[in-house]
N, C-alpha and C positions, 0 to 999 in steps of 0.2 A: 385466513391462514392462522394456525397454531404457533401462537408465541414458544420463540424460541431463546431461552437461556441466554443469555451471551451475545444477543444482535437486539440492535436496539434502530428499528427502521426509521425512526424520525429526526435522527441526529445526523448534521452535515457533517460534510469532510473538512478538515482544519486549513486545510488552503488547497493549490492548485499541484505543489509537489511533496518532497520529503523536508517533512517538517526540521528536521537535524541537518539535515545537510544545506537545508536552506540558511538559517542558521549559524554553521559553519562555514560556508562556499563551499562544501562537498558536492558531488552526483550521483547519478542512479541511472540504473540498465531500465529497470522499469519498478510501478508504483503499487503499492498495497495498501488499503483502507481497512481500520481497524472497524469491523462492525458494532463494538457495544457503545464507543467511544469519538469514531468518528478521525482519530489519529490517522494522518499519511504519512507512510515510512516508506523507505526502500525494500526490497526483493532482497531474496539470501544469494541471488548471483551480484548484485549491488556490491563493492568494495565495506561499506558502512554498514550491512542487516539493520537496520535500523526498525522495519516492523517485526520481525521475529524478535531485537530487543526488546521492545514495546511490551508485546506477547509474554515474553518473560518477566518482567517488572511488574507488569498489571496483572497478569490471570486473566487479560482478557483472550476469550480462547479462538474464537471469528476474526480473521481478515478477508474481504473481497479484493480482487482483482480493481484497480483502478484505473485498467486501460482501457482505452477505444473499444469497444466489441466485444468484451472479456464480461461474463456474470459471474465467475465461478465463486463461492467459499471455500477455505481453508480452515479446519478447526487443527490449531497446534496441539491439543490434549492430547487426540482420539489420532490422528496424523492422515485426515481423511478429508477428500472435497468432499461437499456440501450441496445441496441449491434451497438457496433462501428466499425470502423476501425481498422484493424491490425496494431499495436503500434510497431515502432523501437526495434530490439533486444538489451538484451535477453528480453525473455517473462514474465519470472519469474523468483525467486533466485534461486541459483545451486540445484541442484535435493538432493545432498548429503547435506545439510541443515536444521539441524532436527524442527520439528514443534511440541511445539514452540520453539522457537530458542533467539539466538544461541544455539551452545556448550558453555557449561560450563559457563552460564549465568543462565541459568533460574536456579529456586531455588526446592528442594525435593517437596515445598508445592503449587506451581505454581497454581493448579486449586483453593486455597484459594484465590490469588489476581485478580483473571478476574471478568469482567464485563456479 
């Protein structure tokens, strides 16, 4: 495959959810993996954006989809999916990880605060 700018295959993911909200005790509807850097943030339907922040502080322009079944890229520049390279495991967060997530974070009213 032809090296791609901005996705860097060999770099893990930074843990199993969003890095910020873990962090904080925040939640997330669902998860995004930064491609060049490996960063997990939240979905811009997520309360917190926290991978489109990411996005915007770094430059870094690739996140993957970080769910179950999901390959897709996202380049934020260009505002376009992608299909990349197969990314460093794991693929996404544990299967057992309810969406949206965590356990015992998200709140009774949860589709009140999404985007």
């Amino acid at each position: 495959m032809t090296e791609i700018a901005g996705i860097d295959p060999g770099v893990a993911p930074s843990g199993p959810g969003c890095a910020e909200c873990d962090a904080g005790g925040g939640w997330w509807v669902h998860l995004r993996r930064c491609a060049q850097c490996g960063h997990i943030g939240c979905c811009d339907t997520s309360p917190a954006q926290h991978a489109s922040a990411h996005a915007a502080a770094t430059g870094h322009p690739f996140i993957q989809s970080f769910e179950p079944g999901e390959d897709w890229f996202w380049n934020f520049q260009t505002e376009q999916m992608y299909d990349g390279p197969e990314l460093a495991p794991p693929r996404h967060h544990p299967v057992d990880q309810p969406v949206p997530g965590p356990a015992g974070r998200v709140p009774a009213d949860w589709q009140d605060h999404v985007h």
